[in-house]
C-alpha positions in Angstrom: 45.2 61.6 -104.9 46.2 59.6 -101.8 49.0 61.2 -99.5 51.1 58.4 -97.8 52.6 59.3 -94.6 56.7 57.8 -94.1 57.4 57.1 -90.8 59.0 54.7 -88.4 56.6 52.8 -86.0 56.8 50.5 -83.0 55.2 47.3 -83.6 55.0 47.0 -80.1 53.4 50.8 -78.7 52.7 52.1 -81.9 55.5 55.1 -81.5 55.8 56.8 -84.8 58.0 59.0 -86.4 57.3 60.7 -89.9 60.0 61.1 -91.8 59.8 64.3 -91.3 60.3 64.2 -87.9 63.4 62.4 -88.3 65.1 64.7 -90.7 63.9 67.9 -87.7 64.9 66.1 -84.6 68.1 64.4 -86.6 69.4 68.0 -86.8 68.6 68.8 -83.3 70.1 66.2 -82.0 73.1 66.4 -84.4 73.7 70.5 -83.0 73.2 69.5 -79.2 75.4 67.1 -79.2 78.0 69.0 -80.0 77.6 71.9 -78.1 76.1 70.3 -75.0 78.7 67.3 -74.8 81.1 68.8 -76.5 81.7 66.3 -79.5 83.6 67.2 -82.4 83.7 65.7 -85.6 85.3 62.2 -85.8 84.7 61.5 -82.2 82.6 58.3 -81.7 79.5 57.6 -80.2 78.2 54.9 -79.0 74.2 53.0 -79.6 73.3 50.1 -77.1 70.2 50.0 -78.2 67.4 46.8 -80.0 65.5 48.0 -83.3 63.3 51.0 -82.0 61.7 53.7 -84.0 64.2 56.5 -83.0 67.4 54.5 -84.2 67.4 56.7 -87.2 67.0 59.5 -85.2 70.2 58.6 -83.3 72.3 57.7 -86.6 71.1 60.8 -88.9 71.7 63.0 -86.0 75.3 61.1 -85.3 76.1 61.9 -88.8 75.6 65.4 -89.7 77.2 66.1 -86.3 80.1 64.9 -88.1 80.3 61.9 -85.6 81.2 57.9 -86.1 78.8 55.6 -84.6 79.5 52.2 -83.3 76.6 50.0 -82.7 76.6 47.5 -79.8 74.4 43.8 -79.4 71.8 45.1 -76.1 72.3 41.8 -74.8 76.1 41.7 -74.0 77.1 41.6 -70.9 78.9 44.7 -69.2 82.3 43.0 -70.2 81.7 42.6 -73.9 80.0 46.3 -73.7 83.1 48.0 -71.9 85.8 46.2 -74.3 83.7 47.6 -77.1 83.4 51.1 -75.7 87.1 51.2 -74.6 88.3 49.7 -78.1 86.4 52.5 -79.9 87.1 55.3 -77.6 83.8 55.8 -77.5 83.1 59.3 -76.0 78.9 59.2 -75.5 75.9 56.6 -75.2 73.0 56.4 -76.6 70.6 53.4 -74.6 67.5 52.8 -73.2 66.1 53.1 -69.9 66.1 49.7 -69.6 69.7 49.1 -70.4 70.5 52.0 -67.8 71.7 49.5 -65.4 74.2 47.8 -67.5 75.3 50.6 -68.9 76.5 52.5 -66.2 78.1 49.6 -64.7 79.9 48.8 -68.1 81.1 52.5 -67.9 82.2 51.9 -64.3 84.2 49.0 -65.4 85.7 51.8 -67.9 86.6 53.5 -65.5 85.3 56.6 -67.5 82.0 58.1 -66.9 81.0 58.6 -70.3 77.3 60.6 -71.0 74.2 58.6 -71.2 71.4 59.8 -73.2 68.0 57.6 -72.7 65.4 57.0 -74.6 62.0 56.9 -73.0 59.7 54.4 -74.8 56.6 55.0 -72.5 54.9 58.0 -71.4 55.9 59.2 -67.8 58.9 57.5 -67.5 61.7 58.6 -65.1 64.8 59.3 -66.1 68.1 57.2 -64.1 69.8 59.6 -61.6 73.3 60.6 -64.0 71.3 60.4 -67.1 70.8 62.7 -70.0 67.1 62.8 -71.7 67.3 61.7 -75.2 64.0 63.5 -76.1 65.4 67.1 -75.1 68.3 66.9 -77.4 66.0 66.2 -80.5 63.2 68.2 -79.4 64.9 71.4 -78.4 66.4 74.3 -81.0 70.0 74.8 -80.2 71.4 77.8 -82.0 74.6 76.0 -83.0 76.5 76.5 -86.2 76.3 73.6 -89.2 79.6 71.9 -90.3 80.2 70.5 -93.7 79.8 67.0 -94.5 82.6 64.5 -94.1 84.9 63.5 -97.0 83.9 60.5 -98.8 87.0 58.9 -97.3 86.3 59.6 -93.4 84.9 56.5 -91.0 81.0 56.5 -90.9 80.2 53.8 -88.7 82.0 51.3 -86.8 80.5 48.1 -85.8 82.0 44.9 -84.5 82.4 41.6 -86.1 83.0 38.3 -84.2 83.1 36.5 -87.8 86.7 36.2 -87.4 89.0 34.5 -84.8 89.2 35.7 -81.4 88.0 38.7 -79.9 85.2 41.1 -82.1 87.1 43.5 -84.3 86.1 46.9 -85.0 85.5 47.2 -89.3 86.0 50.9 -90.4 83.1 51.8 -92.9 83.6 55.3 -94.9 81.3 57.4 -96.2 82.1 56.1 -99.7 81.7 52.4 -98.4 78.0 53.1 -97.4 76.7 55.5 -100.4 78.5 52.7 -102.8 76.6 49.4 -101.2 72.9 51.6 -101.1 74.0 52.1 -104.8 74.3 49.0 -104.8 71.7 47.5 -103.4 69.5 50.0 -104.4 69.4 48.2 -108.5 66.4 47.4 -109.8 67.6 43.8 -110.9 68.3 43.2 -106.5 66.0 45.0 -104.5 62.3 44.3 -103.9 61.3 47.8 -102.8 59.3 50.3 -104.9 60.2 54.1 -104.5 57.6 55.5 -102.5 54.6 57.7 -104.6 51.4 59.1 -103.9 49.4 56.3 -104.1 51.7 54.1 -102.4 54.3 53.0 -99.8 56.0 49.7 -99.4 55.5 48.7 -95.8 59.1 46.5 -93.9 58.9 44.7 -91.0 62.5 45.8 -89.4 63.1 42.1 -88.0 66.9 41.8 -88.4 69.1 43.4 -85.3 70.2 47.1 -86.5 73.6 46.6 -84.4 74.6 44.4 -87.1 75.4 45.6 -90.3 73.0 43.5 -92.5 69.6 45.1 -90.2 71.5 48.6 -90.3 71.7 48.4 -93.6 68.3 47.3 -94.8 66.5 48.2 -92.0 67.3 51.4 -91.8 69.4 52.8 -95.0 67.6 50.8 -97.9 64.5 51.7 -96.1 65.3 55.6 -95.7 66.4 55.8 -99.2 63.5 54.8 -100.8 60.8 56.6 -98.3 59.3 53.1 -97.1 57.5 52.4 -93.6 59.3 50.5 -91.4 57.9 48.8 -88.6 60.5 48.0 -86.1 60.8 45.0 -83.3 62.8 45.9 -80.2 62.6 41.7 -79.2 61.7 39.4 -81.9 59.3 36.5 -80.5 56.7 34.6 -83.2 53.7 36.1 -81.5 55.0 40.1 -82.1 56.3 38.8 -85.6 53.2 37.3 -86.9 51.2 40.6 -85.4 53.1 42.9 -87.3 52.0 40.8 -90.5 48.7 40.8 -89.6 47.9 44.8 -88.4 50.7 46.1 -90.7 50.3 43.6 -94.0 54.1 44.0 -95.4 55.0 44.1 -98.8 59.0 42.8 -98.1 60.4 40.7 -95.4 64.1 40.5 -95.2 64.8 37.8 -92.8 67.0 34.7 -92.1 66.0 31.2 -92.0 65.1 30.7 -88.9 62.9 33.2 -88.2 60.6 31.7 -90.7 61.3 28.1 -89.2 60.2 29.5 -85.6 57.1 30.7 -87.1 56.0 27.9 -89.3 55.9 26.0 -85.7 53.7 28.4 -84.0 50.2 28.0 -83.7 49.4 31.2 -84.2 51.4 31.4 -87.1 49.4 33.7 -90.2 50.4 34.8 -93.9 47.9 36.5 -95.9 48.2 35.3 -99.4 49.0 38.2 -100.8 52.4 38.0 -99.0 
């Protein structure tokens, strides 16, 4: 009988995470925080971050540290990012080493030098002067004492939606709100996915931006619950698109139409048929 391996890879370096790594270093991360930073439960934390392989990592451990998380676009300017943090009272952030710069100046304009854990994407890379290193807090042990999980009723996760007028608004989403729509979603008669077996795995492209809610939820929830692979783009660009089809051969897509309009205009643009 055929043993599938779950994990979370980067269509771009190939950094993969089984799922059992993400349920070890989620509780690492979820015990240092709070003892290292000194988080308690309710207190927010903040991801600036594009669709990468440890974004799980970040949220799982966010969440049985007893913590909210709010989810910002990596391509706002410090502005947009500093309203966001101040309007959240964002205590920590989670970013890349790439984002360091506007990061730090967005916590400047704060006016409140909040911690920055980085996440290193390639081997050997330095870590900004100020910085905290993402990989020690899910890698590392801490003897640190659990906490029981939140009430059904407590905030989960806070993102920001500019589908109204004015200014983005933060929407409070319990516990209850998220377990109810992965119910939800999770019917037969709506979602494409097939529970993972022995013999098989369904294999996701994550496309959609997991700062918004729709790529959260299905690129990271829908696909947790039911033990898929998912194959995450940090940039999405037709060339990387139409190589994950190719090397990776998805079974879903969950996209948005233009996505699928930019491709059918590349060159290089490739379906098999069985897609």
């Amino acid at each position: 009988m055929k043993i599938i391996y779950q994990y979370y890879e980067c269509g771009i370096t190939g950094r993969k995470y089984t799922y059992s790594d993400i349920i070890k270093k989620s509780k690492n991360l979820s015990k240092a925080v709070r003892k290292k930073l000194n988080l308690n439960e309710g207190d927010v934390i903040a991801l600036l971050l594009p669709n990468i392989p440890e974004f799980p990592l970040a949220v799982l451990g966010a969440l049985q540290a007893g913590l909210i998380v709010t989810t910002l676009n990596p391509v706002y300017t410090q502005e947009e990012i500093c309203r966001q943090l101040a309007d959240s009272s964002a205590k920590a952030l989670v970013t890349l080493n790439s984002l360091w710069n506007i990061a730090y100046t967005s916590c400047r304009l704060l006016k409140k030098l909040l911690p920055v854990l980085i996440i290193k994407t390639e081997q050997g890379q330095s870590l900004p002067r100020g910085s905290i290193d993402f990989g020690e807090f899910v890698d590392s042990t801490v003897d640190f004492p659990e906490i029981q999980p939140r009430k059904p009723e407590d905030v989960a996760f806070l993102p920001y939606s500019s589908g109204t007028t004015g200014l983005p608004k933060g929407v409070l989403l319990t516990h209850y709100n998220i377990v109810a729509n992965v119910t939800q979603n999770s019917s037969p008669y709506i979602l494409p996915i097939e529970n993972t077996t022995d013999s098989h795995q369904d294999i996701i492209p994550a496309i959609l931006p997991m700062f918004h809610i729709f790529g959260f939820h299905f690129g990271n929830l829908i696909t947790l619950t039911h033990g898929a692979k998912a194959v995450t783009l940090p940039k999405f660009t037709p060339d990387d698109y139409v190589s994950v089809l190719r090397n990776h051969k998805p079974h879903v897509l969950f996209l948005v139409p233009p996505i699928e309009k930019i491709c059918s205009q590349s060159e290089s643009y490739f379906l098999e048929p069985h897609l």
